[in-house]
Kinemage of the C-alpha trace (Angstrom):
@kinemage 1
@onewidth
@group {chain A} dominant
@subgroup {mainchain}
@vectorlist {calphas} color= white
{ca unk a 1} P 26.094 -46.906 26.222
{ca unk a 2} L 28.714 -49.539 27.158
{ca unk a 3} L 28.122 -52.179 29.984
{ca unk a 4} L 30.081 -54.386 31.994
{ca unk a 5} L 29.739 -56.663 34.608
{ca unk a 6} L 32.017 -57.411 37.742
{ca unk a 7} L 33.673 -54.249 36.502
{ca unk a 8} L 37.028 -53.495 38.250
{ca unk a 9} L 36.352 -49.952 39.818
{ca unk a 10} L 39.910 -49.007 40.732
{ca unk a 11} L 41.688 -47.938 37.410
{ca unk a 12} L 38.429 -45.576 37.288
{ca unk a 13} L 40.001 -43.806 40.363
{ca unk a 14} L 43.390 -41.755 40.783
{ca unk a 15} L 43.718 -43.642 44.238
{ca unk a 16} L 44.069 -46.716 42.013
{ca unk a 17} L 41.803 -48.670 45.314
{ca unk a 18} L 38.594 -50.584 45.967
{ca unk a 19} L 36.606 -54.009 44.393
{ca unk a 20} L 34.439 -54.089 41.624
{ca unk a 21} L 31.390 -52.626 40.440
{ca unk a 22} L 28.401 -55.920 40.097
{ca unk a 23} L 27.483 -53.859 37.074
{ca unk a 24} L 29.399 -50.798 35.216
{ca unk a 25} L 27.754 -48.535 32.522
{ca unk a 26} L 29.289 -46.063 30.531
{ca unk a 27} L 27.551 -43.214 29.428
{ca unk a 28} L 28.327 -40.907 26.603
{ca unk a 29} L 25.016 -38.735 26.082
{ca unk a 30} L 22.926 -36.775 28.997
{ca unk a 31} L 20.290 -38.679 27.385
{ca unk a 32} L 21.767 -42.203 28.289
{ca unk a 33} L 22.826 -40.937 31.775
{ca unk a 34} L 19.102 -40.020 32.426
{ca unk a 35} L 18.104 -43.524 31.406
{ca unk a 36} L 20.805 -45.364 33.698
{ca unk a 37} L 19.787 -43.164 36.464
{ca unk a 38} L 15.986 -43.532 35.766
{ca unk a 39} L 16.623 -47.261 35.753
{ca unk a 40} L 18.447 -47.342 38.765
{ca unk a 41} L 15.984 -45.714 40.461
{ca unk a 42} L 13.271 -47.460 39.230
{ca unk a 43} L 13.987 -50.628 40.657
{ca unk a 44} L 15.527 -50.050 43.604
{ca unk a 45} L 19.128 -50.530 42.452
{ca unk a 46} L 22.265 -48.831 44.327
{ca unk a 47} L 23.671 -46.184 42.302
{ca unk a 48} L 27.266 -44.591 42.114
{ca unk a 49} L 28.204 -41.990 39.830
{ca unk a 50} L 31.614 -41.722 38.553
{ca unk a 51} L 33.406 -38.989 36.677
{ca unk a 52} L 36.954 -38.370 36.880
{ca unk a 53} L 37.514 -40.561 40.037
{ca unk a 54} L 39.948 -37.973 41.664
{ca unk a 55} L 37.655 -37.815 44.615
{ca unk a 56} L 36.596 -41.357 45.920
{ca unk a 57} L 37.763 -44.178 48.097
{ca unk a 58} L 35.595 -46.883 47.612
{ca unk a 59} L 35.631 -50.171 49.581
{ca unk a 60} L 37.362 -52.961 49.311
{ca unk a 61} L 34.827 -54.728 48.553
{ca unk a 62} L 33.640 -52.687 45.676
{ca unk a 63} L 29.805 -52.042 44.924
{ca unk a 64} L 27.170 -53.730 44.864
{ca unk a 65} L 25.456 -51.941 42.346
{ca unk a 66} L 25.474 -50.092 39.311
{ca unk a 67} L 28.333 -47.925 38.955
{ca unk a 68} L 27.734 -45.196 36.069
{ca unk a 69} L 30.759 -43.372 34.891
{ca unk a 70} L 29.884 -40.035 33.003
{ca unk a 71} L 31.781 -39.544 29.712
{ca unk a 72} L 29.896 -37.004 28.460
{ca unk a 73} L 31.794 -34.127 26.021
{ca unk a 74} L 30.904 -30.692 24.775
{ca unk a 75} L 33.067 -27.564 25.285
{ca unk a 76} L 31.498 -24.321 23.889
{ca unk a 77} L 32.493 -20.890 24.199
{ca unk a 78} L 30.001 -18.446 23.588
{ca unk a 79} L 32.005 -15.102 24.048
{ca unk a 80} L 33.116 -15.047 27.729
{ca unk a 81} L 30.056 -17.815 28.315
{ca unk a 82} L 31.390 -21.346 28.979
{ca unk a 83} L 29.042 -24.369 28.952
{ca unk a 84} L 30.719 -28.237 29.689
{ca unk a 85} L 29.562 -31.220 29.707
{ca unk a 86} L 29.693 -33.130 33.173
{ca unk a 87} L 32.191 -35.418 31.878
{ca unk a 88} L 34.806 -33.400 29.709
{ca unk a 89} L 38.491 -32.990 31.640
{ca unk a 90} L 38.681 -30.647 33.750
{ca unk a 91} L 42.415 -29.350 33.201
{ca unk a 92} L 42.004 -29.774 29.325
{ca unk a 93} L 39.091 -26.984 29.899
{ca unk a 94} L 40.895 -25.079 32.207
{ca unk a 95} L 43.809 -24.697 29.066
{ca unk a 96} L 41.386 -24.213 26.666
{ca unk a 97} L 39.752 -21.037 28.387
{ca unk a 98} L 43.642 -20.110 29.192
{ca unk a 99} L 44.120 -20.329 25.330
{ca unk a 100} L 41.163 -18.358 24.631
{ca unk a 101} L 42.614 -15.421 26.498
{ca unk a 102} L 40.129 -15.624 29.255
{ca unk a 103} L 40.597 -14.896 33.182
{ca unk a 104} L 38.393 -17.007 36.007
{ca unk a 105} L 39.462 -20.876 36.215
{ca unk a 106} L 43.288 -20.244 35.277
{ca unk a 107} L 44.547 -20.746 38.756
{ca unk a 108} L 42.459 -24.508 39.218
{ca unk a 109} L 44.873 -25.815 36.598
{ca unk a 110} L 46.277 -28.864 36.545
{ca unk a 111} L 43.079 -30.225 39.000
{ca unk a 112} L 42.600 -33.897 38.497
{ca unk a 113} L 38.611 -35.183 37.473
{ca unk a 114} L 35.577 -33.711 35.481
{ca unk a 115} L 33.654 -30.746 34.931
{ca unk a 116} L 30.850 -31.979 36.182
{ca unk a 117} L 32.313 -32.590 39.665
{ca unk a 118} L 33.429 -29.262 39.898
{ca unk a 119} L 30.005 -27.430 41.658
{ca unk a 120} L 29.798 -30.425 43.788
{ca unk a 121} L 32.587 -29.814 45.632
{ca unk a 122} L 32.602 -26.346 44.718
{ca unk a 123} L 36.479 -27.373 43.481
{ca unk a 124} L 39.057 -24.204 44.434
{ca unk a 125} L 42.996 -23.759 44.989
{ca unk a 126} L 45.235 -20.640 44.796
{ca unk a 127} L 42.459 -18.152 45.349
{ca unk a 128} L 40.212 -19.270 42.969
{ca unk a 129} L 36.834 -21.757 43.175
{ca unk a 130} L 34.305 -22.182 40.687
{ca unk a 131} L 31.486 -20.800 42.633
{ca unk a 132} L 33.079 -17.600 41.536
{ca unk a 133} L 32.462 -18.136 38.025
{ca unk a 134} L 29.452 -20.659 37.608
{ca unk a 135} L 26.118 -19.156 36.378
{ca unk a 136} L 24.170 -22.337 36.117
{ca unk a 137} L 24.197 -26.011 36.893
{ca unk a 138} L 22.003 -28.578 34.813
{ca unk a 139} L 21.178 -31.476 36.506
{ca unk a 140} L 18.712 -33.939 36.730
{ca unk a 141} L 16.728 -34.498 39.685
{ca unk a 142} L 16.055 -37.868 40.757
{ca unk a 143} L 13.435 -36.854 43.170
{ca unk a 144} L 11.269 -35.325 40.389
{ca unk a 145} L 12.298 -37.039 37.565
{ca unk a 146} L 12.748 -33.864 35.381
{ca unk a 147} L 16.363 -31.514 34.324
{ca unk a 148} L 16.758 -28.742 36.200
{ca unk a 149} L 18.551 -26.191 36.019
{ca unk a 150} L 20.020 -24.237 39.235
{ca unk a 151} L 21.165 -20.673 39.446
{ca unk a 152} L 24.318 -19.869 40.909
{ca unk a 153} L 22.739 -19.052 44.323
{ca unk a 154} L 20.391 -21.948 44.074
{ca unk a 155} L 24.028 -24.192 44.457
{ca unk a 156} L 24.586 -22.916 48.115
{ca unk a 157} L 28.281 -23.201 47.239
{ca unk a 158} L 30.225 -23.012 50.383
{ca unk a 159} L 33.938 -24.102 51.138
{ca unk a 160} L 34.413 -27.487 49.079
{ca unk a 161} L 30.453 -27.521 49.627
{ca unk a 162} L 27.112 -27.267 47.670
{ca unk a 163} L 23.718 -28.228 47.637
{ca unk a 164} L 24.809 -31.056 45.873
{ca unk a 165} L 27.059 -32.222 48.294
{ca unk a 166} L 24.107 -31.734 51.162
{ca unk a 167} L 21.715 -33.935 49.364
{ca unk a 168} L 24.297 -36.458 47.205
{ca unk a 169} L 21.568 -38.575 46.223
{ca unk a 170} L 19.304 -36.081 44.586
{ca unk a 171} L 21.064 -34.667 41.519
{ca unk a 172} L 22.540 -35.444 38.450
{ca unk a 173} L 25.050 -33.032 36.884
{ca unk a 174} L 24.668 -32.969 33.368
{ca unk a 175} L 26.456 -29.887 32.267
{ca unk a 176} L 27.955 -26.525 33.939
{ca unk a 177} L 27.805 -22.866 32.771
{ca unk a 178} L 30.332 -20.350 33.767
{ca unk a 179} L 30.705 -16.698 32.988
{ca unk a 180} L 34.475 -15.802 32.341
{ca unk a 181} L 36.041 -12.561 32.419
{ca unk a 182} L 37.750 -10.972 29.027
{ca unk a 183} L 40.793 -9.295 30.200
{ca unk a 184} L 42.545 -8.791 27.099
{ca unk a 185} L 44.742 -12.346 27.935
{ca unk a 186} L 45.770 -11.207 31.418
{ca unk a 187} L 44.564 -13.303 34.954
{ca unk a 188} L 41.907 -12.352 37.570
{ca unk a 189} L 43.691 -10.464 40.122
{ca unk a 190} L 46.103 -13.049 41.996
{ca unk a 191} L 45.051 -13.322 45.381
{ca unk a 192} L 46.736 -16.462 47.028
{ca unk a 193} L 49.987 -15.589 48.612
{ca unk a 194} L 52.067 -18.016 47.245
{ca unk a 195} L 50.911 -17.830 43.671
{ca unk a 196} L 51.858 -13.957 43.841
{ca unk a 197} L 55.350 -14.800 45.204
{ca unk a 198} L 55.947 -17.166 42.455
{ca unk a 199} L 54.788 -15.144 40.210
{ca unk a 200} L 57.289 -12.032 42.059
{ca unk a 201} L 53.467 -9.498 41.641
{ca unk a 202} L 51.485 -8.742 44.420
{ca unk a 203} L 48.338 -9.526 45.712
{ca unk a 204} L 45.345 -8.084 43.859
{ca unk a 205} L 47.871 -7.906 40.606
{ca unk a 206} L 47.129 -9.630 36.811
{ca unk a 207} L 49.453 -11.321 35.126
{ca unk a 208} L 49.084 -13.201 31.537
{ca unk a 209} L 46.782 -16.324 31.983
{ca unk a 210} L 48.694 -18.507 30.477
{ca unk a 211} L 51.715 -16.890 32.779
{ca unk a 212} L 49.195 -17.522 35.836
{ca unk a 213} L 48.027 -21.278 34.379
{ca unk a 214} L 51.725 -22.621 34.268
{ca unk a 215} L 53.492 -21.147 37.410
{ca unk a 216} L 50.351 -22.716 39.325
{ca unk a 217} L 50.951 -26.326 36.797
{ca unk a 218} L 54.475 -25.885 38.650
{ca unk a 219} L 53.070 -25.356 42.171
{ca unk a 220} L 50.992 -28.094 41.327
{ca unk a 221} L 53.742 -30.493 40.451
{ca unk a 222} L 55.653 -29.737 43.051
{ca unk a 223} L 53.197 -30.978 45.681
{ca unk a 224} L 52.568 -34.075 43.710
{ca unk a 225} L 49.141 -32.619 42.501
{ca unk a 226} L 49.213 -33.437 38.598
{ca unk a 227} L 48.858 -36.311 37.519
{ca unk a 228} L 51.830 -38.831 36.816
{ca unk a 229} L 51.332 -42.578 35.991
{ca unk a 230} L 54.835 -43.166 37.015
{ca unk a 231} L 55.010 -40.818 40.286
{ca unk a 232} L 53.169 -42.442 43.519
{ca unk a 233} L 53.011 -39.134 45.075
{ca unk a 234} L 50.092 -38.471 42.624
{ca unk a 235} L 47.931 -42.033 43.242
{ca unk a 236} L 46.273 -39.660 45.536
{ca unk a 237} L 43.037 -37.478 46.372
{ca unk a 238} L 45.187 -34.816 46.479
{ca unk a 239} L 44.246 -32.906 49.570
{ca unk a 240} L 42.599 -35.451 51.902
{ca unk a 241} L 41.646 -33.407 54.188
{ca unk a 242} L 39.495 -30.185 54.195
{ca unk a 243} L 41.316 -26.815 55.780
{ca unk a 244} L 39.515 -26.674 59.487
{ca unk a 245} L 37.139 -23.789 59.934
{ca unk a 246} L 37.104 -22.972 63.348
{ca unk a 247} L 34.170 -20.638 65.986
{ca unk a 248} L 36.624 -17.694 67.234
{ca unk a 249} L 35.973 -20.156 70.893
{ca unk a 250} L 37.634 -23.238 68.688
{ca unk a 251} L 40.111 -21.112 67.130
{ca unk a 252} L 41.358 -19.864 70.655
{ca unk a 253} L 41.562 -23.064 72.156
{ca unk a 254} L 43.621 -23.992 69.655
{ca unk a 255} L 45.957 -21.074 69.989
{ca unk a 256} L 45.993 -22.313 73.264
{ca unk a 257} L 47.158 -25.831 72.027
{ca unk a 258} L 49.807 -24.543 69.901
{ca unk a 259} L 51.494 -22.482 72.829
{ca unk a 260} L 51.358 -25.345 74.985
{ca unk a 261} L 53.001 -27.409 72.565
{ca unk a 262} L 54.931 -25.602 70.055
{ca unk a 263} L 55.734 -22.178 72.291
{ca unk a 264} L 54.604 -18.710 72.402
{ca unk a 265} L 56.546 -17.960 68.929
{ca unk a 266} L 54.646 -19.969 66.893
{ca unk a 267} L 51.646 -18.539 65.142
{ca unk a 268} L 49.547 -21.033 62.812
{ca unk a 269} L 48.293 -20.147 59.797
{ca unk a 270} L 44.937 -18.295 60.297
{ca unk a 271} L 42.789 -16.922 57.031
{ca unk a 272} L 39.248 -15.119 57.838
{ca unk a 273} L 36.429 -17.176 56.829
{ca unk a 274} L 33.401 -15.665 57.310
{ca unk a 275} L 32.196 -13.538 60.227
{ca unk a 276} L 32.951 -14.990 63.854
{ca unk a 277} L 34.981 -17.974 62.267
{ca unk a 278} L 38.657 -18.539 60.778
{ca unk a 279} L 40.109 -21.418 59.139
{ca unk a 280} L 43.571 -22.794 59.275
{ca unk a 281} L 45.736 -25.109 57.339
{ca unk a 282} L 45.274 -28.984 57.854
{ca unk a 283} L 48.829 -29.597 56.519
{ca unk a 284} L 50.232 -27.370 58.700
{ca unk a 285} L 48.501 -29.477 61.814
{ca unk a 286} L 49.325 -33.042 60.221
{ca unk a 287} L 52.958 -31.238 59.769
{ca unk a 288} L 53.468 -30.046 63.090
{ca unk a 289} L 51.697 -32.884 65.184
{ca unk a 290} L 54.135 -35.297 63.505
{ca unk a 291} L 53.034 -36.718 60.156
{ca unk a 292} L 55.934 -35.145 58.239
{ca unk a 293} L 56.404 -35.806 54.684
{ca unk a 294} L 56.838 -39.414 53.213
{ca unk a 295} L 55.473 -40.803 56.549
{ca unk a 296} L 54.111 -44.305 56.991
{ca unk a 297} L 55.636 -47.740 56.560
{ca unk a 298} L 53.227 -49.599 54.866
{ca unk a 299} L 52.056 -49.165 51.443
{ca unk a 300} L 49.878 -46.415 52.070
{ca unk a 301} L 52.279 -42.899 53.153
{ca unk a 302} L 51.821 -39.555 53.245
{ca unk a 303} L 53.071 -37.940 49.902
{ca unk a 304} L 56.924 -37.083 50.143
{ca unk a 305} L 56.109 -33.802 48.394
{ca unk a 306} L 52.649 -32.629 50.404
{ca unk a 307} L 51.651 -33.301 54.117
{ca unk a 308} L 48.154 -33.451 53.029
{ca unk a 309} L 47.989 -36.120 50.372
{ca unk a 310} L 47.744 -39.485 51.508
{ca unk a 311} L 49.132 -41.883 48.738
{ca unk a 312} L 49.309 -45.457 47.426
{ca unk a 313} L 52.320 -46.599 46.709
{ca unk a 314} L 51.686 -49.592 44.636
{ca unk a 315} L 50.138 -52.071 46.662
{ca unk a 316} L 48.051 -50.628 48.886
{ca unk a 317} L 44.123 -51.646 49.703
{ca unk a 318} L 41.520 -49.131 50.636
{ca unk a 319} L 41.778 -50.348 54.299
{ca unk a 320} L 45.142 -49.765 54.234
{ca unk a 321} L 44.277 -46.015 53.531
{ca unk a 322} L 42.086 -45.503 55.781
{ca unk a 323} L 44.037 -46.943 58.652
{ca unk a 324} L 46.682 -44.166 57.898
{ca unk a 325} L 44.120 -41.330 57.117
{ca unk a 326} L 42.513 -42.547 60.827
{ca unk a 327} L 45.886 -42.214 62.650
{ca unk a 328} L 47.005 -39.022 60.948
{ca unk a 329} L 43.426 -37.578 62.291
{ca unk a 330} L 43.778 -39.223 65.541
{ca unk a 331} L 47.011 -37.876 66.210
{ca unk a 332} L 45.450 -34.202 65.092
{ca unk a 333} L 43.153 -34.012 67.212
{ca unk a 334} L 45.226 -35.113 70.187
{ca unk a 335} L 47.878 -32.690 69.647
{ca unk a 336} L 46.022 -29.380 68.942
{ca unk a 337} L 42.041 -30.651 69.795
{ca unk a 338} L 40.850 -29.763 66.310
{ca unk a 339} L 39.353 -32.901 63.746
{ca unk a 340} L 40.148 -32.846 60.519
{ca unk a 341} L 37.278 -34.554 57.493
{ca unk a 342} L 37.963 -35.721 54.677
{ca unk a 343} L 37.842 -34.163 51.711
{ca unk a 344} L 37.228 -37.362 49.182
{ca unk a 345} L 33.436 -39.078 49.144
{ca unk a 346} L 33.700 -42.114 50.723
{ca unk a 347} L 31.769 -45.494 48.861
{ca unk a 348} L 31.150 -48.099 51.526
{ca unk a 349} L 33.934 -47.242 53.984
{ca unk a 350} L 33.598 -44.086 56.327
{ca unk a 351} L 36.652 -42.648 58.120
């Protein structure tokens, strides 16, 4: 277990943004994350946990506390049963499965951060989340002081929700169990629109894995979404902002909105979300009330490949961030009366 003081947080982060860390510990073994988190709690000291850092804006300021970055490994394939370790790479996983010739996290390729932050914010894209494959969750439970382990249903895994999420101070992930699907090397059935028309199958069809892995790498890419030192457009989040799930009274009102601004011809995106409720896409609204690609003049923009990835460009400070991220919601909710949240945890700042 490695520790540091005044620890610079930022390179821990794909935003690249925010102070330092009064005290840093690495952790390598569930064991030693048990016993920094133990400690922490024993005397009263702040605690943030760190894993990839694809999904934090921290302050300015930094923390003043310990900051405990999970680096945790362990991959093992037990047949079509997959066990990780909270801190192995998500995407490297993600290939290895792929290369294994099995179906169920091929379409989350190329997502930034670790495995163990994956049931947290119940992680999906292109049709897929991992609530549809996790089994388990091991964690450890600060509130009892024992490892737990949750079934699938005991996660409450909503959109880019969780029980973990809900109570953020309570658990631990050490490790996450998924059940994968052998398919003889072909996909799970394709069911995001635009991965089937890249892809030139229909909806519901399979395609190889490692077919469905790199056309949704290119996606990916395309948007700014995989990681590039060298590219700005990925010193992001990615998506900043969660797609709005509307009340069928919200989602008419904002028909309503759209005709009034954008004319009768213009339908939104709409996808069924549940009973009585829709949700619709938050780069389409950021799009059409304004915030068009590569927008912004300071150092902070919007991506100039994705309307919903918010970006440093080099310089930027966390402030600087959230000064866009507030007009870009501001603006929103003015034209079409619908406010976006963020998608990212936020460390000492709110939106």
């Amino acid at each position: 277990m490695q520790e540091r003081h005044d620890a610079p947080l930022a390179p821990l982060t794909t935003f690249r943004l925010g102070g330092p860390a009064r005290r840093l510990i690495t952790a390598t073994t569930d064991a030693e994350v048990i016993a920094a988190v133990r400690e922490a709690d024993e005397t009263g000291t702040p605690l943030l946990i760190i894993g990839g850092g694809s999904n934090l804006v921290i302050s300015d300021k930094g923390f003043d506390g310990t900051a405990l970055r999970i680096a945790t490994t362990g991959f093992t394939l037990d047949g079509t049963a997959l066990e990780l370790a909270a801190g192995e790479n998500w995407s490297d996983a993600v290939a290895r499965t792929v290369e294994a010739g099995l179906a169920g996290v091929e379409c989350l390729a190329g997502i930034p951060g670790s495995a163990g932050a994956t049931p947290i914010q119940n992680v999906g894209a292109y049709g897929q989340d991992v609530a549809q494959t996790i089994t388990e969750v091991v964690a450890y439970d600060r509130r009892t002081g024992e490892t737990v382990t949750l079934t699938n249903a005991e996660c409450a895994f909503s959109y880019r929700h969780s029980r973990f999420k809900q109570d953020p101070s309570r658990y631990v992930v050490l490790r996450v169990r998924f059940e994968l699907e052998d398919a003889e090397g072909l996909s799970a059935p394709i069911r995001y629109p635009e991965t089937a028309r890249a892809l030139g199958v229909e909806a519901g069809d399979r395609v190889p894995a490692a077919r469905a892995r790199e056309t949704v790498l290119k996606l990916r890419a395309g948007k700014g979404m995989v990681l590039d030192a060298e590219d700005h457009d990925t010193w992001s989040a990615g998506s900043f902002f969660c797609n709005p799930i509307l009340t069928e009274a919200e989602h008419a009102a904002f028909l309503a909105r759209v005709t009034e601004r954008l004319g009768a011809d213009v339908t939104p995106p709409a996808y069924p979300a549940g009973e009585g409720f829709m949700k619709t896409s938050a780069a389409w609204l950021i799009d059409k009330a304004g915030f068009t690609k590569g927008y912004g003049a300071g150092p902070a923009r919007i991506s100039t490949k994705h309307t919903l990835a918010l970006t440093n460009r080099g310089e930027a400070t966390t402030e600087d961030l959230l000064t866009l991220a507030r007009e870009v919601r501001a603006g929103v909710h003015e034209a079409f009366g619908v406010t976006l949240v963020n998608e990212p945890v936020t460390v000492g700042v709110a939106l």
